[in-house]
C-alpha positions as CSV (number, residue, x, y, z in Angstrom):
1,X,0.0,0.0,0.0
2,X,1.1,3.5,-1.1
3,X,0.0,6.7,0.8
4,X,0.8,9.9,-0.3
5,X,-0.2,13.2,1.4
6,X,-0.3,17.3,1.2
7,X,-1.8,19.7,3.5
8,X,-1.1,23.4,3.0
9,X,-2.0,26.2,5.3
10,X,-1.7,30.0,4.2
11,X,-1.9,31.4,7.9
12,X,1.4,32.5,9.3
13,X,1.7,31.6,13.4
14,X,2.2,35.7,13.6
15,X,-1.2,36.6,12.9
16,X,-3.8,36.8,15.8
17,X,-5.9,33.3,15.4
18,X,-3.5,32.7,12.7
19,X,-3.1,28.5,14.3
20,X,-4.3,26.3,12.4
21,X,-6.3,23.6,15.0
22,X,-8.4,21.7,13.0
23,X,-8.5,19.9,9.4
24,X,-11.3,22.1,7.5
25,X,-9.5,25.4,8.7
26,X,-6.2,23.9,6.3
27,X,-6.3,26.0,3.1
28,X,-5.9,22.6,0.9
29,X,-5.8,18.5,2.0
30,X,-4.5,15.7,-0.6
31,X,-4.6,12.3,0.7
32,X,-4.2,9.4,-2.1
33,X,-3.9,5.8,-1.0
34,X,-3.2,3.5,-3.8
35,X,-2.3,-0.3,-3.8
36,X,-2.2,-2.4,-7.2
37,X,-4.4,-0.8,-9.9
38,X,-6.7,1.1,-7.5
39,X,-6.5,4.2,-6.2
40,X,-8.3,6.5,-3.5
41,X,-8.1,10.2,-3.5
42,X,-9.7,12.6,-0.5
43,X,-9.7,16.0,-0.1
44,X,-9.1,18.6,-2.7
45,X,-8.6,17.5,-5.9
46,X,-8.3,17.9,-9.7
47,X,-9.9,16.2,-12.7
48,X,-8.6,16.7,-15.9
49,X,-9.0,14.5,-19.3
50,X,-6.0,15.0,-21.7
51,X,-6.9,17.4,-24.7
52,X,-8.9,15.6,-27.4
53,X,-11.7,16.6,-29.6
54,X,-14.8,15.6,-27.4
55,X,-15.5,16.3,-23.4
56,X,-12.7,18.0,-22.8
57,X,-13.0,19.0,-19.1
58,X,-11.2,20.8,-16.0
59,X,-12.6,20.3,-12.7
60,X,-11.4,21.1,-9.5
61,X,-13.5,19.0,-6.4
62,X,-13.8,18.2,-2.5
63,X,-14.7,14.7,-1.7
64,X,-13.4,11.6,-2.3
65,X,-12.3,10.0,-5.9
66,X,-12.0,6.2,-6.3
């Protein structure tokens, strides 16, 4: 099993309530767990199908991909 992970947070500790204390205060969460040919992804994500001439799309989610 594979995990990987990114949580970003755009408040500097300097700032009054600038701490971040729990997970939906973080500015942006990326959690993927993958193992063979299957993948989970939570948090913020991206969905994007490579340039072609039909359904082209860019979409940029919260939630859970699988």
């Amino acid at each position: 099993m594979e995990i990987l992970a990114a949580i970003t947070d755009n408040n500097i500790p300097v700032q009054p309530e600038g701490n971040t204390q729990q997970i939906q205060d973080f500015d942006k969460v990326f959690i993927q767990l993958s193992k063979n040919q299957s993948k989970l992804i939570a948090g913020d994500f991206e969905l994007k199908r490579p340039d072609s001439y039909f359904m082209n799309f860019y979409k940029k989610g919260q939630g859970a991909v699988f």
